[in-house]
C-alpha positions in Angstrom: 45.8 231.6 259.5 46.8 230.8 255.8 44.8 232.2 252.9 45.2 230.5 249.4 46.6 232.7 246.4 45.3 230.8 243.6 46.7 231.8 240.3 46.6 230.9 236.9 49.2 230.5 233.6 48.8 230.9 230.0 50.8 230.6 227.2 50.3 231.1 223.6 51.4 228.2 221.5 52.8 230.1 218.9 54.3 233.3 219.6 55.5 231.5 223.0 54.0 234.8 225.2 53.4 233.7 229.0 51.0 235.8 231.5 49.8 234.8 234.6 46.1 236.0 236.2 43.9 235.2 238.3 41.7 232.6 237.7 38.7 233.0 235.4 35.2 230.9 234.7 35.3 227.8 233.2 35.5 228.4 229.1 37.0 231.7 229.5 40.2 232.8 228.1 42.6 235.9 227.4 43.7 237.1 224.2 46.6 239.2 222.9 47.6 240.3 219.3 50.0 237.0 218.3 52.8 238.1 216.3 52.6 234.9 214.6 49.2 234.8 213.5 49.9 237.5 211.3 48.8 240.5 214.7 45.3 239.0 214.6 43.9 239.3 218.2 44.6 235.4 219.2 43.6 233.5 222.7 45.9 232.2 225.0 45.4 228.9 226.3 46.1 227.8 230.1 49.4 226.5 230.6 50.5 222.9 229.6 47.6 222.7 227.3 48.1 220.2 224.3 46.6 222.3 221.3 47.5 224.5 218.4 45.6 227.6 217.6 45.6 228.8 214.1 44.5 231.8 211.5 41.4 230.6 209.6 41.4 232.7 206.2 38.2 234.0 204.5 37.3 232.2 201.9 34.9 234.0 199.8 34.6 237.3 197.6 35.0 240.2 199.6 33.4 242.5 197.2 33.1 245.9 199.3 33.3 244.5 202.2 35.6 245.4 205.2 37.1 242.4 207.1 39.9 242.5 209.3 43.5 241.4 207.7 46.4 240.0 209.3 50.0 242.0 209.0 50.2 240.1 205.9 47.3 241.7 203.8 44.9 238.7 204.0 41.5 238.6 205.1 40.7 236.7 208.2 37.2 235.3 209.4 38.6 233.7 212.6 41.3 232.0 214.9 40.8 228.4 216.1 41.9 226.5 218.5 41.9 222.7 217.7 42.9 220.9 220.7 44.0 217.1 221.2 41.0 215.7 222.4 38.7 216.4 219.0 37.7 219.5 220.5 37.4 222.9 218.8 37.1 226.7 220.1 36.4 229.9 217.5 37.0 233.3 217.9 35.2 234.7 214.9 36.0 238.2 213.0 32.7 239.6 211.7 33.0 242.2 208.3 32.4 245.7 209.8 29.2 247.7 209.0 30.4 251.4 208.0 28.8 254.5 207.0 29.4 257.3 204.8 28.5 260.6 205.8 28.7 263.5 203.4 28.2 267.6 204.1 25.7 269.0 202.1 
């Protein structure tokens, strides 16, 4: 008796990183920190996939804000993956609540 040993590639389409896994739902996906997208945590896509994923810079006034910045010093809101077929996935980065605690 045979069992099946069903696996699954993905590749990033700009830093060129491979990894193999088992396979996951439908819609999900694995990330990794893309050297090429300035270190910003960016999804891989499965294998043979016609799409580019790209850095999507915040547009607005930070003020005191704290938002996550690529290697390059620039404030990110979100990576994108625009695929061929008019389809289009975001992974969004949120500004981070914070608190300052003082002793009295």
């Amino acid at each position: 008796m045979h069992l099946l040993d069903a696996w699954q590639d993905w590749e990033c389409p700009n830093c060129h990183l491979t990894d193999r896994s088992r396979p996951l739902p439908p819609g999900a996906s694995r990330f990794h920190p893309c050297p090429a997208l300035h270190g910003l945590t960016a999804p891989l896509v499965r294998a043979g996939s016609d799409c580019r994923v790209i850095a999507v810079e915040r547009g607005d006034y930070l003020r005191n804000e704290h938002q996550r910045t690529g290697s390059d010093g620039k404030p990110y809101m979100g990576v994108q993956t625009l695929h061929a077929d008019g389809r289009s996935d975001v992974a969004a980065f949120p500004a981070a609540a914070y608190i300052s605690l003082s002793a009295r």
